[in-house]
C-alpha positions as CSV (number, residue, x, y, z in Angstrom):
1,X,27.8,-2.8,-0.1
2,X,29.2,-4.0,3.2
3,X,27.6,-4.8,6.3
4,X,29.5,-2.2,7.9
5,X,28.8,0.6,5.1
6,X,25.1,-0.2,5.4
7,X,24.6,0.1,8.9
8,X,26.4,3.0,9.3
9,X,24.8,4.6,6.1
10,X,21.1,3.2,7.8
11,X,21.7,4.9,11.0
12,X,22.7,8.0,9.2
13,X,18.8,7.9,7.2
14,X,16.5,6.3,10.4
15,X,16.0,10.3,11.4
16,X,14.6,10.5,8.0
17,X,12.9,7.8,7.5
18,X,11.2,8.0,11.3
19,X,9.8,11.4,10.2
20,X,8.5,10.1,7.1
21,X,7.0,7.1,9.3
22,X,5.8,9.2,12.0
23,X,3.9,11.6,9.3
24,X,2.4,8.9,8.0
25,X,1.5,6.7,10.3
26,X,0.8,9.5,13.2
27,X,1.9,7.4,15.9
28,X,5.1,7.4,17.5
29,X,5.2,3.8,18.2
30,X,4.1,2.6,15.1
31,X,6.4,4.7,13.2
32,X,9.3,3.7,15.1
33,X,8.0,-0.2,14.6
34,X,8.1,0.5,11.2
35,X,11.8,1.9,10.9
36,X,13.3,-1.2,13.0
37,X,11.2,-3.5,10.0
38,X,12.5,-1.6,7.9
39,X,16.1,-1.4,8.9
40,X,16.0,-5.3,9.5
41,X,14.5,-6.1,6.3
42,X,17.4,-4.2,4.5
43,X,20.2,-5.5,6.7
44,X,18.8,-9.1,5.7
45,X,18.2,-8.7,2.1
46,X,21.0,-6.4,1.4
47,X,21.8,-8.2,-1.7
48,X,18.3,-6.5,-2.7
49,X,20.1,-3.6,-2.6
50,X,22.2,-3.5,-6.4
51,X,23.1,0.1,-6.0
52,X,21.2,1.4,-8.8
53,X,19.4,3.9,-6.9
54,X,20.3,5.7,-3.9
55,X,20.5,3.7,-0.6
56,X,17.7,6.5,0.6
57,X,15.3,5.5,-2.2
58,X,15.7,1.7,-1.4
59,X,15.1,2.0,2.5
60,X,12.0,4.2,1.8
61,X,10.6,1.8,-0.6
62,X,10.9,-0.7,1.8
63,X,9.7,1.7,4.7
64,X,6.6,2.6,2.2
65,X,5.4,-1.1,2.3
66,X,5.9,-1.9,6.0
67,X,3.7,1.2,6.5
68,X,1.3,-0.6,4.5
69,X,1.7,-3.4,5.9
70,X,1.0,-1.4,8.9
71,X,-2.4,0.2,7.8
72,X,-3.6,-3.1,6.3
73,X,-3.6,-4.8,9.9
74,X,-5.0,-2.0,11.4
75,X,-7.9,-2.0,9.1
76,X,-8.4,-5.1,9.8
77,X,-8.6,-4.7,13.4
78,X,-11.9,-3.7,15.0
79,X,-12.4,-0.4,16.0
80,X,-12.9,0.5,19.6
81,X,-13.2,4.6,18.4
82,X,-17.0,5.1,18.9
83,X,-16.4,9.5,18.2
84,X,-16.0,10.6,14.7
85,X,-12.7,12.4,15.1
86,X,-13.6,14.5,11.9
87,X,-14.6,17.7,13.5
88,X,-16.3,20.4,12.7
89,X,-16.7,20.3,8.8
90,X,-15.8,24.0,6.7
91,X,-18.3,24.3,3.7
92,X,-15.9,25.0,1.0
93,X,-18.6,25.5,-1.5
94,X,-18.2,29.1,-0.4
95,X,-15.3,29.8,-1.5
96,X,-16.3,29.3,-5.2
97,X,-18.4,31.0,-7.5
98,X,-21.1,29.6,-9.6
99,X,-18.8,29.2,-12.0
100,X,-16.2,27.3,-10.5
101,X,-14.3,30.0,-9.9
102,X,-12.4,31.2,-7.0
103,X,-14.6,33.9,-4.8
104,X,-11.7,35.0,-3.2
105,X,-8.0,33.6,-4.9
106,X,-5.6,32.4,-2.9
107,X,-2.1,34.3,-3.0
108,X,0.6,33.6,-5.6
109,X,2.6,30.6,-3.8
110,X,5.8,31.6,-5.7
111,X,8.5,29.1,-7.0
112,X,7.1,25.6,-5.8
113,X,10.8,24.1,-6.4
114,X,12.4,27.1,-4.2
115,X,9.8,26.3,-1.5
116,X,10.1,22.8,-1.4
117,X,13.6,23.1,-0.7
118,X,13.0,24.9,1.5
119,X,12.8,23.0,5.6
120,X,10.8,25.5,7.1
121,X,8.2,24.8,4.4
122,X,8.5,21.5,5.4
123,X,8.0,21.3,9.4
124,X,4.6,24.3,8.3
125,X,3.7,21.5,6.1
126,X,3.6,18.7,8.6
127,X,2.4,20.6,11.3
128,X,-1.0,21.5,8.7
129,X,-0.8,17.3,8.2
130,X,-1.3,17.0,12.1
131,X,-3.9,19.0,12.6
132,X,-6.0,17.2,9.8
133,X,-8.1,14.9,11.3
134,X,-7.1,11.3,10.9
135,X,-9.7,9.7,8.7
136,X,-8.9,12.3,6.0
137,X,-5.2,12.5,7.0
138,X,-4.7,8.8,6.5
139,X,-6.8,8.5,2.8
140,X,-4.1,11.2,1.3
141,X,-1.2,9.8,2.7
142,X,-2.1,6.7,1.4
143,X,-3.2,8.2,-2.1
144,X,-0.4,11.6,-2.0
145,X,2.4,10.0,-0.3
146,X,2.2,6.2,-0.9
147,X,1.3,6.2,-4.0
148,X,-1.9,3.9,-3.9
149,X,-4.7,4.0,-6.3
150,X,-8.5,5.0,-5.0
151,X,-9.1,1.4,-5.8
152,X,-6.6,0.2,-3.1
153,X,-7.2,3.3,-0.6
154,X,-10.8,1.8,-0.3
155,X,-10.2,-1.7,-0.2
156,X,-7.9,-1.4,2.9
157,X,-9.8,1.2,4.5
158,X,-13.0,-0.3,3.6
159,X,-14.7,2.7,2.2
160,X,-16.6,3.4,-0.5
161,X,-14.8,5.4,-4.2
162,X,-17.2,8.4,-3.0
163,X,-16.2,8.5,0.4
164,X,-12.4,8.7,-1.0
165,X,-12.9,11.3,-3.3
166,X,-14.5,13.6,-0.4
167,X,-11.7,12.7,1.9
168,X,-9.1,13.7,-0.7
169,X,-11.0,16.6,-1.3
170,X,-11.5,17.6,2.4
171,X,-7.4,17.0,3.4
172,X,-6.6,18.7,0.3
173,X,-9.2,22.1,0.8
174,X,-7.7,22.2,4.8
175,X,-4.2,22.0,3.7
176,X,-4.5,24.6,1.3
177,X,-6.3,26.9,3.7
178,X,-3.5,26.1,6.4
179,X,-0.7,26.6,4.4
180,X,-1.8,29.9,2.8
181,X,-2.7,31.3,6.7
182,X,0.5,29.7,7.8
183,X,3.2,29.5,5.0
184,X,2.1,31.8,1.9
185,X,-0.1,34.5,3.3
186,X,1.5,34.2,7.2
187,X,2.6,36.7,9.5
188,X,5.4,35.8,11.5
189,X,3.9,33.4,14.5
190,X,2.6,30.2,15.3
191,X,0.9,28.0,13.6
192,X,-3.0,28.7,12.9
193,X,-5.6,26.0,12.3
């Protein structure tokens, strides 16, 4: 691929892939620190790029490690955030029976391929992903989106397997609640926590 072709195929994806930063990451700076690393480090190794997979899967495999790149120094900065930003927690244990079964099942979600095609699926689903609160948001990216092992999720956030698992378990519980008040189950309207 040309230099010409690339860039003009790159600028045509950076909307993309600055969406999937900015979800990720939850910063606007960051995010679009991430594209421009991105971008560069394609425009610079292009010969990386043999064509055997779509010019959007190569940019957001390199996009997927400079975000973890990203995360990695973070973690390794020190923390000035003295607040635990984690809210209020919901005791899910209610919504179960005894037997591990649902209390109260949630409503038939329909064709999962029809609603992930679906963009107005999409910008409910992100908006639930903001209003997660970081700590958890930032373990299931990590493990959901990125791809990372628990292993890896706790090495570079420095937290322990247990810790993890109720993280995952948390983002997944408030996602599933928002998306069946918001998506599944909603009325017409705005978006309810």
């Amino acid at each position: 691929m040309d230099n010409e072709t690339l860039h003009h195929e790159a600028a045509r994806l950076r909307p993309t892939l600055l969406r999937f930063a900015r979800l990720q990451l939850r910063d606007e700076a960051a995010a679009e620190d991430a594209v421009q690393e991105c971008l560069l480090a394609a425009l610079t190794s292009k010969q990386g790029f043999a064509g055997q997979s779509a010019l959007r899967t190569w940019l957001t495999a390199i996009l997927r490690n400079k975000i973890v790149d990203h995360i990695r120094r973070q973690a390794r900065e020190p923390s000035v955030q003295a607040v635990d930003d984690d809210g209020e927690e919901r005791d899910f244990d209610s919504l179960f029976l005894a037997d591990g079964h649902w209390a109260d099942p949630p409503a038939a979600w329909g064709d999962p391929q029809r609603t992930l095609e679906n963009k107005r699926f999409h910008d409910v689903f992100e908006a639930c992903m903001d209003i997660l609160p970081a700590k958890i948001a930032r373990v299931f990216l990590l493990r959901e989106f990125l791809g990372l092992e628990t292993g890896e999720i706790c090495k570079e956030l420095s937290i322990s397997a247990t810790n993890c698992g109720v993280a995952l378990y948390r983002a997944r519980m408030r996602l599933r609640d928002c998306l069946q008040l918001n998506w599944f189950g909603a009325e017409p309207g705005g978006l309810r926590p």
